[in-house]
DSSP file (Angstrom, degrees, kcal/mol; ACC not computed):
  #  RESIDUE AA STRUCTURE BP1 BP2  ACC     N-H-->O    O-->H-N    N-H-->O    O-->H-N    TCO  KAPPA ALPHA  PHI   PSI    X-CA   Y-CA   Z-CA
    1    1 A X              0   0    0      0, 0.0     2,-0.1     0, 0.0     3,-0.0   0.000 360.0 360.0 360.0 130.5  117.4   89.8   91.1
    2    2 A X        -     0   0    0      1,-0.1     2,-0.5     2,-0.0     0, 0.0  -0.438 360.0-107.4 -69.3 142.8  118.1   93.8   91.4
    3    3 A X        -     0   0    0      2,-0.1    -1,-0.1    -2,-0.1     0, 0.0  -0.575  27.6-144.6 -90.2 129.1  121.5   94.8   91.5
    4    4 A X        +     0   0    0     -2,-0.5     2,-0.5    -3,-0.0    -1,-0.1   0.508  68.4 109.6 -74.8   6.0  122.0   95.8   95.6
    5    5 A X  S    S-     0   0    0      1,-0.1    -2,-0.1     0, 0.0     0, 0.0  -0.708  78.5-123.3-105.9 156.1  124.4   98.8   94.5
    6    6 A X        -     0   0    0     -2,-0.5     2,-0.6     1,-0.1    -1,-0.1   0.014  39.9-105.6 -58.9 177.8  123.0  102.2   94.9
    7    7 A X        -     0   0    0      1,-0.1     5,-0.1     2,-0.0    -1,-0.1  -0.942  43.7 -83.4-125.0 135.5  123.2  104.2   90.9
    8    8 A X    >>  -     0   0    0     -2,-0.6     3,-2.0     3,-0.2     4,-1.0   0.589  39.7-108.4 -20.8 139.7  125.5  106.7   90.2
    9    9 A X  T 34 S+     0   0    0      1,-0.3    -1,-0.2     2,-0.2    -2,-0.0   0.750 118.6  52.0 -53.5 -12.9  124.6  110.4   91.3
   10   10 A X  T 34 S+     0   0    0      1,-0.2    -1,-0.3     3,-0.0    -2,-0.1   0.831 106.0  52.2 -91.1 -15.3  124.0  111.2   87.3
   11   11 A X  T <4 S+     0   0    0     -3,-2.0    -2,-0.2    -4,-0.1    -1,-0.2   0.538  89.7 104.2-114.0   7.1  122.0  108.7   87.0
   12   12 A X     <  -     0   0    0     -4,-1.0     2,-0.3    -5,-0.1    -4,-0.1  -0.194  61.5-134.7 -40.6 139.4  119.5  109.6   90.1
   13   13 A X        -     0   0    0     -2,-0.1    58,-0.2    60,-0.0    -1,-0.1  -0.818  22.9-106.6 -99.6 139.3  116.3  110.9   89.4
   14   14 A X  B     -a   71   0A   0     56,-0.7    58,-2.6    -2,-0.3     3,-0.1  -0.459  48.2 -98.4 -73.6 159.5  114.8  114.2   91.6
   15   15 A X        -     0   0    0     56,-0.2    -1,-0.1     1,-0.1    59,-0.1  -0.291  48.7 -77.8 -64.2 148.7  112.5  113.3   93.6
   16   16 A X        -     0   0    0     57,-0.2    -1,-0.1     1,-0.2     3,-0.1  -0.453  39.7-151.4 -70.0 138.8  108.5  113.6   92.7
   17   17 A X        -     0   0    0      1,-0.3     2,-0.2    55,-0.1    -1,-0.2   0.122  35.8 -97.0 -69.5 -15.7  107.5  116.9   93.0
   18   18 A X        -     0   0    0      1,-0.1    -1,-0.3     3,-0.1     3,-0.2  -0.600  44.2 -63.3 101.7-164.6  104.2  116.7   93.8
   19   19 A X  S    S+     0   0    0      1,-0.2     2,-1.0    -2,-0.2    -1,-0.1   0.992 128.5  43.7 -89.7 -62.3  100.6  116.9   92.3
   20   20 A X  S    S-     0   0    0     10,-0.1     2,-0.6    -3,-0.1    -1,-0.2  -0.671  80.3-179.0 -89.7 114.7  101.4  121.0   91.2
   21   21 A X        -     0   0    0     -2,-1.0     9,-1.9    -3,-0.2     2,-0.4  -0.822  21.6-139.3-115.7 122.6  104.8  120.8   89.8
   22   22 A X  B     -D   29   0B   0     -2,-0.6     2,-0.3     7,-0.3     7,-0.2  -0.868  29.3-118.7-107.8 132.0  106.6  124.2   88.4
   23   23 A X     >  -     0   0    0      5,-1.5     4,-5.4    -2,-0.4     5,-0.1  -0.590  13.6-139.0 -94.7 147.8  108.4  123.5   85.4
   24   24 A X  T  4 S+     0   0    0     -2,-0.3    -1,-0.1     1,-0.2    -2,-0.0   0.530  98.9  47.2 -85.2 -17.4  112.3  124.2   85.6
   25   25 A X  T  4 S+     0   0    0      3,-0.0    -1,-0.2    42,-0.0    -3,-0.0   0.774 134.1  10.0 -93.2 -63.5  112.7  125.7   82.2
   26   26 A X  T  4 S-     0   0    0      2,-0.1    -2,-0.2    41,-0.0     3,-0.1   0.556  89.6-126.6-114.1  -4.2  109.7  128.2   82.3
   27   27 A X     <  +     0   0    0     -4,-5.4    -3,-0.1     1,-0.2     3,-0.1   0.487  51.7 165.7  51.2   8.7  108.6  128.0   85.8
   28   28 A X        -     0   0    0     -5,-0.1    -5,-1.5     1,-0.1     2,-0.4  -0.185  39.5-111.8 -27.9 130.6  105.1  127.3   84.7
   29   29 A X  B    S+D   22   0B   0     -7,-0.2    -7,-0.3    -3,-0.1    35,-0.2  -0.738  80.9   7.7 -53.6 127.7  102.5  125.9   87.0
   30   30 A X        -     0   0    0     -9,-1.9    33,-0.6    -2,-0.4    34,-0.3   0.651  58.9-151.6 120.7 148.2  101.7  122.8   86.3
   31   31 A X  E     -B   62   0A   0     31,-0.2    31,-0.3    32,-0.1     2,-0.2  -0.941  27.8-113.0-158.8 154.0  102.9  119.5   83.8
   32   32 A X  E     -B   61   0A   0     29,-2.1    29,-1.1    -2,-0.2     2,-0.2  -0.369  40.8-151.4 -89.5-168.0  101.2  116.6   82.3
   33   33 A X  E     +B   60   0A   0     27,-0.2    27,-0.2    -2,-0.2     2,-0.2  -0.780  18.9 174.2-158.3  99.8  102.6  113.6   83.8
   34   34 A X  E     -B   59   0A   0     25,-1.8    25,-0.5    -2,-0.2     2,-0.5  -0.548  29.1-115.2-100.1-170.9  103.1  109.8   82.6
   35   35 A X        -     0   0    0     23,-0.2     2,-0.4    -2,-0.2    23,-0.2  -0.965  21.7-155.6-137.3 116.6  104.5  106.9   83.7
   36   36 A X        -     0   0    0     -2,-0.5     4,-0.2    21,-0.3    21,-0.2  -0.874  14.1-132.7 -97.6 105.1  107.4  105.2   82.1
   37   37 A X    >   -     0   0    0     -2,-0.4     3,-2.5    19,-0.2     2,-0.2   0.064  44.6 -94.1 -65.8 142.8  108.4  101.2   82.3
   38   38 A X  T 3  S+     0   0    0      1,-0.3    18,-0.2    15,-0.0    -1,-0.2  -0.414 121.5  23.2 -70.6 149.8  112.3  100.6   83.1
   39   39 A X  T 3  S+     0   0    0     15,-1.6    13,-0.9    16,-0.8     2,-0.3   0.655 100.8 122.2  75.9  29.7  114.1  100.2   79.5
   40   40 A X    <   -     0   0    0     -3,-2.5    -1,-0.3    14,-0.6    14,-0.2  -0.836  65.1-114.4-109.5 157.4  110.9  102.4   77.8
   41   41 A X        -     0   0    0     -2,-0.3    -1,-0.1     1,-0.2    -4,-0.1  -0.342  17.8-105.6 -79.8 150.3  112.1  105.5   76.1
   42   42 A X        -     0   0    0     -2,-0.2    -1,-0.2     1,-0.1     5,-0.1  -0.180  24.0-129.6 -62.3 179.0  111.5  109.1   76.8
   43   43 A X  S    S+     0   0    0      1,-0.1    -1,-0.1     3,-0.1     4,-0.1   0.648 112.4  53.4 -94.5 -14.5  109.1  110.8   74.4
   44   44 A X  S    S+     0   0    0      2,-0.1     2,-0.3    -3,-0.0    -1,-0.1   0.651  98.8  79.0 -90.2 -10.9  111.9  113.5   73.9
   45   45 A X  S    S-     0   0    0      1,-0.1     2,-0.9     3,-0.0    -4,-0.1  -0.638  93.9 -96.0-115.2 174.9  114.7  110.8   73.0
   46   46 A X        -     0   0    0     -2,-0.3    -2,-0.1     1,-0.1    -4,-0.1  -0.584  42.5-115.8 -77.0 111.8  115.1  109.2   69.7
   47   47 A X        +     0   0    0     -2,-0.9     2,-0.2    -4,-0.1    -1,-0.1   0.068  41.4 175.7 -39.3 143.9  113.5  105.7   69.6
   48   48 A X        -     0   0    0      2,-0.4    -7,-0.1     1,-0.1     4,-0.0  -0.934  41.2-104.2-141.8 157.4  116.0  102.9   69.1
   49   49 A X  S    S+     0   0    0     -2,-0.2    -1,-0.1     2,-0.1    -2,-0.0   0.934  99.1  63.6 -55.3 -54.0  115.9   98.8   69.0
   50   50 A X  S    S-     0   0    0     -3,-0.1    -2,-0.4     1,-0.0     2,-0.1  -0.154  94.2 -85.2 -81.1-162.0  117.3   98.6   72.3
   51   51 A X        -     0   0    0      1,-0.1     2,-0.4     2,-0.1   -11,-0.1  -0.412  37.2-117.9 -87.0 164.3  116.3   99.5   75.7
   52   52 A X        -     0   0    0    -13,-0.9   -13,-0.4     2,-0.1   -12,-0.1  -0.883  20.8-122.2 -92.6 130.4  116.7  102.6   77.2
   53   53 A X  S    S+     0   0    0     -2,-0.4     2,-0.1   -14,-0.1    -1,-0.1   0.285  72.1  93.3  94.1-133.9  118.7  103.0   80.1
   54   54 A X        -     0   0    0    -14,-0.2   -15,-1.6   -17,-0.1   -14,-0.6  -0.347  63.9-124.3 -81.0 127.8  116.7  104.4   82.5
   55   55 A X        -     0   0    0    -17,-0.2   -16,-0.8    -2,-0.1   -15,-0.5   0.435  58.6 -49.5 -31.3-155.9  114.5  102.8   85.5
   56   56 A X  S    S+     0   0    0    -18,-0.2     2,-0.2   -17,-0.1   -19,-0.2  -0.269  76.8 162.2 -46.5 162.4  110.8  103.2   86.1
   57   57 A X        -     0   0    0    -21,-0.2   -21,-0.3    -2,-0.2     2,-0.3  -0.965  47.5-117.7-166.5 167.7  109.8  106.8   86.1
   58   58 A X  E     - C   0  71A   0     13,-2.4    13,-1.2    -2,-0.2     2,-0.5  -0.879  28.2-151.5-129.6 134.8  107.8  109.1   86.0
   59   59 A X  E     -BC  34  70A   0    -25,-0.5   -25,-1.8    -2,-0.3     2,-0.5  -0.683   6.0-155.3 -95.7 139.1  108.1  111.7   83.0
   60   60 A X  E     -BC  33  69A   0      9,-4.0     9,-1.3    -2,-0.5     2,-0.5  -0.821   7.0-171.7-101.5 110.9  106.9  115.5   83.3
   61   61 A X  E     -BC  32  68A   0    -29,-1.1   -29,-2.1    -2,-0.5     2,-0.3  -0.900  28.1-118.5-109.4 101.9  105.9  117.3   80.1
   62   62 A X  E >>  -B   31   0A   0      5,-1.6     4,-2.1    -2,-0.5     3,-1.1  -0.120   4.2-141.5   5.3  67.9  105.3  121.4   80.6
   63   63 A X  T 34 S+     0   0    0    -33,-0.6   -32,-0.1    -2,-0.3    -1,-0.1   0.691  97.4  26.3 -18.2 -56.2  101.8  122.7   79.8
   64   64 A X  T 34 S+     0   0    0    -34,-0.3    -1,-0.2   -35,-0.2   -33,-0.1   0.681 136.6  22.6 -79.2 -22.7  103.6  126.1   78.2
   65   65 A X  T <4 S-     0   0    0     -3,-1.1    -2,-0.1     2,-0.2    -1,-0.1   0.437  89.0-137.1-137.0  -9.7  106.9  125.4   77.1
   66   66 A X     <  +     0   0    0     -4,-2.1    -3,-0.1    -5,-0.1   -35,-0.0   0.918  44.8 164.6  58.1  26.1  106.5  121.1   76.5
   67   67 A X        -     0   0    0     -5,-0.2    -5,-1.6     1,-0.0     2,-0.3  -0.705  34.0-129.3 -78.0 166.7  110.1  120.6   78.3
   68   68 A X  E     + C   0  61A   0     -7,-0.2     2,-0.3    -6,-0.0    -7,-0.2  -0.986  31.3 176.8-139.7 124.7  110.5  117.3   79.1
   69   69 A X  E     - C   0  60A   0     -9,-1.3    -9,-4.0    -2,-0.3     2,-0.4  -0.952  20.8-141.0-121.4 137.0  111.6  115.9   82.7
   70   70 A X  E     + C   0  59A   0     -2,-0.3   -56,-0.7   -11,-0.3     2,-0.4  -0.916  28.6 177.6 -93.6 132.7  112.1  112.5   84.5
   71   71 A X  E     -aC  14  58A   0    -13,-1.2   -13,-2.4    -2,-0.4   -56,-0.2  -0.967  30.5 -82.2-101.3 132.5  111.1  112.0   88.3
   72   72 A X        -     0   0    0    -58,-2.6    -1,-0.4    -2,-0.4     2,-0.3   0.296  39.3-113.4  25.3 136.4  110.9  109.8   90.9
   73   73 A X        -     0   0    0    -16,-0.1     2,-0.3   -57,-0.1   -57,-0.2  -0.883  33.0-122.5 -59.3 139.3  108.3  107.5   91.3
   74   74 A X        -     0   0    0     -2,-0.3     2,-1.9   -59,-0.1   -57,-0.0  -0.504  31.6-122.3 -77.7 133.0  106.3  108.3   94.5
   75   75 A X        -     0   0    0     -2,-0.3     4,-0.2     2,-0.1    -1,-0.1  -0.577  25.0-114.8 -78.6  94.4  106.4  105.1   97.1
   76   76 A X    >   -     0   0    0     -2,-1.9     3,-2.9     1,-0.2     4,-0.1   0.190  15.5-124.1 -31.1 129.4  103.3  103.9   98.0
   77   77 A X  G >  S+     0   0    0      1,-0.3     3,-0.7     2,-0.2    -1,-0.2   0.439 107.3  70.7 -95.2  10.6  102.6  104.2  101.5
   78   78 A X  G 3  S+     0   0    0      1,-0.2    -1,-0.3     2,-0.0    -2,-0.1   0.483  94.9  57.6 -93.9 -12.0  102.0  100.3  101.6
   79   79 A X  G <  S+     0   0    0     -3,-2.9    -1,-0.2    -4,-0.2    -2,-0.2   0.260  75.1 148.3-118.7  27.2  105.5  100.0  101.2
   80   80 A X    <   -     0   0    0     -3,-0.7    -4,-0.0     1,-0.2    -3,-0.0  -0.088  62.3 -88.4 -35.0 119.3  106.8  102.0  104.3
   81   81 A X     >  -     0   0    0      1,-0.2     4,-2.0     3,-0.1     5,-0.3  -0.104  33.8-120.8 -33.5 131.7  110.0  100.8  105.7
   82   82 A X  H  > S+     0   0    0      2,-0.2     4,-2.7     1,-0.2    -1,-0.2   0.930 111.5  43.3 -32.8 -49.5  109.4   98.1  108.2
   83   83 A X  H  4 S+     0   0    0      1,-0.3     5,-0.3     2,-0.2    -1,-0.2   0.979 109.7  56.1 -73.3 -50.7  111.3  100.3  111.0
   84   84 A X  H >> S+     0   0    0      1,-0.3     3,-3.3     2,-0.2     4,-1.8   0.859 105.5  52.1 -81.0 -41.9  109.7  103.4  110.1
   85   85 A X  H >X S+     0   0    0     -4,-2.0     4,-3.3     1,-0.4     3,-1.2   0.919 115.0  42.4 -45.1 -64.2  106.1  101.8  110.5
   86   86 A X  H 3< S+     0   0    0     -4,-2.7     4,-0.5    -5,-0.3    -1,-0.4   0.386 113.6  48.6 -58.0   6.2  106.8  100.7  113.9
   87   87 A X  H <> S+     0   0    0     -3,-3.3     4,-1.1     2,-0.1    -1,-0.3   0.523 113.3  44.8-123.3 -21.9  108.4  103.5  114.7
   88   88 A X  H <X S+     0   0    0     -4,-1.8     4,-2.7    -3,-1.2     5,-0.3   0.830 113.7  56.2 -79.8 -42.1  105.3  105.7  113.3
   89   89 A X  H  X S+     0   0    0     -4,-3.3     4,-1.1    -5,-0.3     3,-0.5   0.964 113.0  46.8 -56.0 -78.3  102.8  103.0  115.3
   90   90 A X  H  > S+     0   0    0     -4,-0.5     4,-1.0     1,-0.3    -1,-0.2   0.510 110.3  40.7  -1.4 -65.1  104.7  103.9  118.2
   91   91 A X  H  X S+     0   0    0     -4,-1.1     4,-3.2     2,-0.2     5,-0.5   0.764 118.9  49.9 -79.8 -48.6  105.0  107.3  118.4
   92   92 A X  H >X S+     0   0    0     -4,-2.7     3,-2.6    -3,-0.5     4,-2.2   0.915 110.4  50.2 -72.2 -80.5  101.2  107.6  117.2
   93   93 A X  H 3X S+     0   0    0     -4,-1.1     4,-0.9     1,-0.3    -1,-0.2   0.680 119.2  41.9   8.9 -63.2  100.1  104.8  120.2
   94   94 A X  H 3X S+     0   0    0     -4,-1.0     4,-0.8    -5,-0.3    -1,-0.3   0.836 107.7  56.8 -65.3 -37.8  102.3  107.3  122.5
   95   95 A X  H <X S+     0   0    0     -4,-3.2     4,-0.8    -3,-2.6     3,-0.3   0.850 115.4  43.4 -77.5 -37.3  100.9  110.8  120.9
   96   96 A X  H  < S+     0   0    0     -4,-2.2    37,-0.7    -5,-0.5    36,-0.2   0.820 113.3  43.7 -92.0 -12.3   97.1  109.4  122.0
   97   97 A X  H  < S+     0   0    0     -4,-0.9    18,-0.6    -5,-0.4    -1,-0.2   0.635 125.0  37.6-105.3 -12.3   97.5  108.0  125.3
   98   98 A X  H  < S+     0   0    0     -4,-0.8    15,-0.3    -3,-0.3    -2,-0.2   0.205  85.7  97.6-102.4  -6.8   99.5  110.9  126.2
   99   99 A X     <  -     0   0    0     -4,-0.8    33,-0.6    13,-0.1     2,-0.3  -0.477  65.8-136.6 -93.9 172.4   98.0  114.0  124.6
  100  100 A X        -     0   0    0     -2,-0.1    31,-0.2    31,-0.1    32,-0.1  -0.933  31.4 -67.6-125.3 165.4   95.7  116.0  127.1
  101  101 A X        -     0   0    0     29,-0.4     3,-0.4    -2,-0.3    31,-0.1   0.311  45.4-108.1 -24.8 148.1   92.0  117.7  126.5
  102  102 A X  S    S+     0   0    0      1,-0.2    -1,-0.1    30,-0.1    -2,-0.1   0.912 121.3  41.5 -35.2 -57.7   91.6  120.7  124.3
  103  103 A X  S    S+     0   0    0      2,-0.0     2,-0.2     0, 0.0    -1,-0.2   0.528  96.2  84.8 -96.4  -8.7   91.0  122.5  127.6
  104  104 A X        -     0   0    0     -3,-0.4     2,-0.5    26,-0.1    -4,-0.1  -0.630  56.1-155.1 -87.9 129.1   93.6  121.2  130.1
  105  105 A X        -     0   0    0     -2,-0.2    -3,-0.0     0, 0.0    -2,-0.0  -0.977  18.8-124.1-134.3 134.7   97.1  122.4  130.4
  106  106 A X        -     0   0    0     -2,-0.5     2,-0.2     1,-0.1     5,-0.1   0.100  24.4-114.3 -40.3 155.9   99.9  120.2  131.8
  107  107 A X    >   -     0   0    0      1,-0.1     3,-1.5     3,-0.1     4,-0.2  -0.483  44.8 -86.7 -76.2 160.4  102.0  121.2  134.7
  108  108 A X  T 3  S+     0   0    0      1,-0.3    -1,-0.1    -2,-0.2     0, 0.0  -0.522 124.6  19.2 -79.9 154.8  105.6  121.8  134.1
  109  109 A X  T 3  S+     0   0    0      1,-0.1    -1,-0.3    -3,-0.1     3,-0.3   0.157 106.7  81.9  96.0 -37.1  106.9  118.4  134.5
  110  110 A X    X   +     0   0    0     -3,-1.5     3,-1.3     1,-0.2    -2,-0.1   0.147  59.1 110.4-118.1   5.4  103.7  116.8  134.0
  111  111 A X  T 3  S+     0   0    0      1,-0.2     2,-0.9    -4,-0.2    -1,-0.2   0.969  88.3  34.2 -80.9 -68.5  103.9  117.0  129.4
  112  112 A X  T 3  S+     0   0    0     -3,-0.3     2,-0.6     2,-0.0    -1,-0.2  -0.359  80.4 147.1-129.3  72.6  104.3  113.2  129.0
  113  113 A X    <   -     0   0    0     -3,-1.3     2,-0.5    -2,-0.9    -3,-0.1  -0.813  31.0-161.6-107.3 136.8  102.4  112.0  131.5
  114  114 A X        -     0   0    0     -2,-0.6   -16,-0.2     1,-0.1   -17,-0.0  -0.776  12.1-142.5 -85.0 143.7  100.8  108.7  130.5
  115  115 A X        +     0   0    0    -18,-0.6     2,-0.2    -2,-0.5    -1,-0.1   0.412  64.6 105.2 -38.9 -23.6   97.8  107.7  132.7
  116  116 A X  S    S-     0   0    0    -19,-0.1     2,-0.7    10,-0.1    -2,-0.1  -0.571  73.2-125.9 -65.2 136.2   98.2  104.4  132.9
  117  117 A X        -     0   0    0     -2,-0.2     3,-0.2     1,-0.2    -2,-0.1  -0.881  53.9 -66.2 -84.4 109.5   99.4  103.1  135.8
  118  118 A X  S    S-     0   0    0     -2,-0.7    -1,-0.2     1,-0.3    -3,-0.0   0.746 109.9 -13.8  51.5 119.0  102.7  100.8  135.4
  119  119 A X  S    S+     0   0    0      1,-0.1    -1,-0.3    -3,-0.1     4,-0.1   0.499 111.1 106.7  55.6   0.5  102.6   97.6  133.5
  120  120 A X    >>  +     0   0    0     -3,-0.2     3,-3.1     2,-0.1     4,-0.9   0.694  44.8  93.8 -94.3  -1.6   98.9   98.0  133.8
  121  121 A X  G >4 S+     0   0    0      1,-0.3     3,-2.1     2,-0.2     2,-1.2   0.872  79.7  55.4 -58.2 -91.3   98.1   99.0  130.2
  122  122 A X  G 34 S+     0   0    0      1,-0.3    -1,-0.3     3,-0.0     3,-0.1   0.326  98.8  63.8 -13.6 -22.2   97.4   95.7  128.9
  123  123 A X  G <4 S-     0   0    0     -3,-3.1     2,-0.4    -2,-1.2    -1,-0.3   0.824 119.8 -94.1 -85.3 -33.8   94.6   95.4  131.9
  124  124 A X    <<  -     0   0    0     -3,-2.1     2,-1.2    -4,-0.9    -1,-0.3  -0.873  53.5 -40.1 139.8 170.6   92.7   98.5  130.0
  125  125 A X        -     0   0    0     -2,-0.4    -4,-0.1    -3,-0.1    -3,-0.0  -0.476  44.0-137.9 -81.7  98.8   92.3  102.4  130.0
  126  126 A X        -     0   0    0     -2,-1.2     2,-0.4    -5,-0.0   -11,-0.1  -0.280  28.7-125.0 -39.2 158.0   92.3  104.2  133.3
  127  127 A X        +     0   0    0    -12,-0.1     2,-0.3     7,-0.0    -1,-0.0  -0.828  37.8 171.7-125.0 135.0   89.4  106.9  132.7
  128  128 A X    >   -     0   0    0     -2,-0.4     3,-3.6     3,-0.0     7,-0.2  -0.927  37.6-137.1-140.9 139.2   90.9  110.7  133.5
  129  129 A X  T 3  S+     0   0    0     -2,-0.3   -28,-0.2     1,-0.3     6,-0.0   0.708 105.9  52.5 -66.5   9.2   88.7  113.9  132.6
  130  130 A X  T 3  S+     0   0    0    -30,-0.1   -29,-0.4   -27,-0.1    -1,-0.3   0.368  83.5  98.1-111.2  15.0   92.2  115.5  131.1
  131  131 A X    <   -     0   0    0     -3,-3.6     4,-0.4   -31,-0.2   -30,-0.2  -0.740  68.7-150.5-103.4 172.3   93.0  112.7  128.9
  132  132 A X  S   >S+     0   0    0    -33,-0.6     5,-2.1   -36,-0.2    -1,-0.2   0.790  93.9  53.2-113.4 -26.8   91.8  113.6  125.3
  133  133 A X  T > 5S+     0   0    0    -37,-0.7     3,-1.1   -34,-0.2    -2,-0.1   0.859 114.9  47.6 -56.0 -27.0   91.0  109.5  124.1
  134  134 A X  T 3 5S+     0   0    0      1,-0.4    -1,-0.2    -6,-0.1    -2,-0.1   0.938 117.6  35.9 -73.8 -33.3   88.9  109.3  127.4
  135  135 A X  T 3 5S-     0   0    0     -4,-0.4    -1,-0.4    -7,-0.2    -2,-0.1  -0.458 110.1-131.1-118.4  56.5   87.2  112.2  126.8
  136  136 A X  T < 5 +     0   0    0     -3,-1.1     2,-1.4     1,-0.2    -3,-0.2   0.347  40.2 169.6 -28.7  59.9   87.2  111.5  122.8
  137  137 A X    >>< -     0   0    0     -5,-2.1     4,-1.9     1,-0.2     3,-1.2  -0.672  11.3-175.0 -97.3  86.8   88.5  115.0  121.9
  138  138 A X  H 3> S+     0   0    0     -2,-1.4     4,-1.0     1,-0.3    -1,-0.2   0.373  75.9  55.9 -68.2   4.4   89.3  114.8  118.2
  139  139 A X  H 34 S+     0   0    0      2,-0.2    -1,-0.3     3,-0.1    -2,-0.0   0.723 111.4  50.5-108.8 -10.8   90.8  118.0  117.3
  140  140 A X  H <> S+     0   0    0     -3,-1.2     4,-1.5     2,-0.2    -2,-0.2   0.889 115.7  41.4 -30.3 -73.9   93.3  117.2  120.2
  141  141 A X  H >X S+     0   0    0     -4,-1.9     4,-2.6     1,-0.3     3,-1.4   0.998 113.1  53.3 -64.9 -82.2   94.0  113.9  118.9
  142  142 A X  H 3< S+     0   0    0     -4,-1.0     4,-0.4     1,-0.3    -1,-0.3   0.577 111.1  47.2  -5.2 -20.9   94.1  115.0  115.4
  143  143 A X  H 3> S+     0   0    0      2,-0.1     4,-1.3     3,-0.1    -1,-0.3   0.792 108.7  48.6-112.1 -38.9   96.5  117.5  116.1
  144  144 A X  H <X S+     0   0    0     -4,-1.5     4,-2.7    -3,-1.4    -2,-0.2   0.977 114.7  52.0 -76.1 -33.6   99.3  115.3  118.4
  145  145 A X  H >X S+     0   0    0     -4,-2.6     3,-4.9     1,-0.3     4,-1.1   0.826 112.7  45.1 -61.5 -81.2   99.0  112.5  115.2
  146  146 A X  H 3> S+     0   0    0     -4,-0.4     4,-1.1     1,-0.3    -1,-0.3   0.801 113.9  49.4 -38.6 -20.8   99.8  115.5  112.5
  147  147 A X  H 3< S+     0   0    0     -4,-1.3     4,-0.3     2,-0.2    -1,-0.3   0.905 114.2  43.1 -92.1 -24.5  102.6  116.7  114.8
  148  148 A X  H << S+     0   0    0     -3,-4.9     4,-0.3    -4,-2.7     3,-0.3   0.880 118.5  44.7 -80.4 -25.6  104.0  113.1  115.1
  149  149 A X  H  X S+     0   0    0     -4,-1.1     4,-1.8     1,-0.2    -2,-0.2   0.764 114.2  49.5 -79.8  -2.5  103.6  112.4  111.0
  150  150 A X  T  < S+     0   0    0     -4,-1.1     4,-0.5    -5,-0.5    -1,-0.2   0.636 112.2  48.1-108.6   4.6  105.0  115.8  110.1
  151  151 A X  T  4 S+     0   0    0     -4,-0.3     4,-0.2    -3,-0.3    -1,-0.2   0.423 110.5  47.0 -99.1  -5.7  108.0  115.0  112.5
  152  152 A X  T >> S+     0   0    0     -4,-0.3     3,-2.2    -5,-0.2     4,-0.9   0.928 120.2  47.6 -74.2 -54.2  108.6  111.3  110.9
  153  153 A X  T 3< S+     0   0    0     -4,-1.8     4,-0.2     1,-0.3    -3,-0.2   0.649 114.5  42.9 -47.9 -32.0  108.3  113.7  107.3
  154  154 A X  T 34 S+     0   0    0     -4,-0.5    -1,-0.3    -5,-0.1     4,-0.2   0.498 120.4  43.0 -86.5  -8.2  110.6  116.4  108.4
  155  155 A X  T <> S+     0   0    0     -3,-2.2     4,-1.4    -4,-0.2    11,-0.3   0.538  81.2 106.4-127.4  -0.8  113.0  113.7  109.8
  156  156 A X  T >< S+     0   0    0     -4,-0.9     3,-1.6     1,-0.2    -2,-0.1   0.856  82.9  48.8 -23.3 -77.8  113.1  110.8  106.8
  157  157 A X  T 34 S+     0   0    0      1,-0.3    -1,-0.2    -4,-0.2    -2,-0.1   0.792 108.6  54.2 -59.3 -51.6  116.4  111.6  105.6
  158  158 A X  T 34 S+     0   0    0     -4,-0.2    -1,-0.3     7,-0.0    -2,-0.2   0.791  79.7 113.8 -36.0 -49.2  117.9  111.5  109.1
  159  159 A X    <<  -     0   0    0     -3,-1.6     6,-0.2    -4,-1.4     5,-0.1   0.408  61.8-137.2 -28.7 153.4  116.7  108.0  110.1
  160  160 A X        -     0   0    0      4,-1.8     3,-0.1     3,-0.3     6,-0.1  -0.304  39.3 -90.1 -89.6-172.9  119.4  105.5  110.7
  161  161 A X  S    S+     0   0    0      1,-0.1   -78,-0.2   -78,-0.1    -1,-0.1   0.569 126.5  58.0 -30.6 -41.9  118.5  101.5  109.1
  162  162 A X  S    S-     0   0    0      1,-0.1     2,-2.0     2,-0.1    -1,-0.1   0.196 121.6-106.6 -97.6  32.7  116.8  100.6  112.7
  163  163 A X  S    S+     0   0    0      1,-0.2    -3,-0.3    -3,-0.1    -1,-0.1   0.120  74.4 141.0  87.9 -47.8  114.2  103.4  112.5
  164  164 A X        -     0   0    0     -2,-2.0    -4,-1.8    -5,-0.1     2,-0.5   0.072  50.0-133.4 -38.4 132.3  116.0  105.6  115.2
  165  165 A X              0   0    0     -6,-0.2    -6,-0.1     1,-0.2    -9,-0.1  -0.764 360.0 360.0 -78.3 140.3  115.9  109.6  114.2
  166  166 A X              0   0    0     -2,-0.5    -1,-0.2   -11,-0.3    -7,-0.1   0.084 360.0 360.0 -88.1 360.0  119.4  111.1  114.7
């Protein structure tokens, strides 16, 4: 069983950095990268009989300068908070039934209007030449999904436990 209390702010890890990672020491492009088992040693600290430490990881070694850094593990996207999935299903569900053709511009007022008539969504998709699923206008669609994941991505930290953005 994992111990449910959070671990000390020293003993936090930064968050992964991404695929091109600039090294903090030399400001180098770019780092090899492994992946370290909780209690396994750094390659920079001195082997010992016990364990080390330190979680899972991942460790960052410098092309130029070989300093040596610990990160994050990145979370797999298969292991998305419950709330935030439903709350990403949601939003995306809403962004496609709602967004309108390439060539159509709402009326004021008129931004997030759904087509469907009331309680009737469950009967099936009303047809309208402005809607952009009816009229299967992907760069439309494509565009309202990126604008809803890159507001779930700008707005992580904010979420509450039930998924709600603050």
């Amino acid at each position: 069983m994992t111990d449910p209390t959070p671990p000390a702010a020293e003993e936090r890890l930064p968050p992964y950095s991404g695929e091109d990672v600039t090294c903090g020491k030399c400001a180098n492009v770019g780092a090899y990268t492994s992946h370290r088992a909780a209690g396994e040693h750094s390659s920079n600290e001195a082997p010992t009989w016990g364990r080390s430490p330190k979680g899972e990881r991942l460790e960052r070694s410098c092309f130029r300068c070989n300093f040596i850094w610990d990160e994050a593990l990145v979370r797999p996207v298969d292991e998305l908070d419950e709330q935030l999935a439903a709350w990403l299903r949601e939003q995306i569900a809403n962004a496609l039934r709602t967004t309108p053709t390439s060539g159509h511009v709402h009326k004021p007022g008129e931004e997030r209007y759904d087509h469907h008539p009331k309680n009737e969504a469950e009967r099936g998709h009303t047809y309208t030449y402005t809607c952009a699923l009816c009229t299967r206008d992907v760069d439309a669609l494509t565009a309202a999904v990126v604008d809803v994941v890159s507001l779930a991505v700008i707005n992580l930290p904010a979420m509450d436990p039930t998924g709600a953005i603050s």
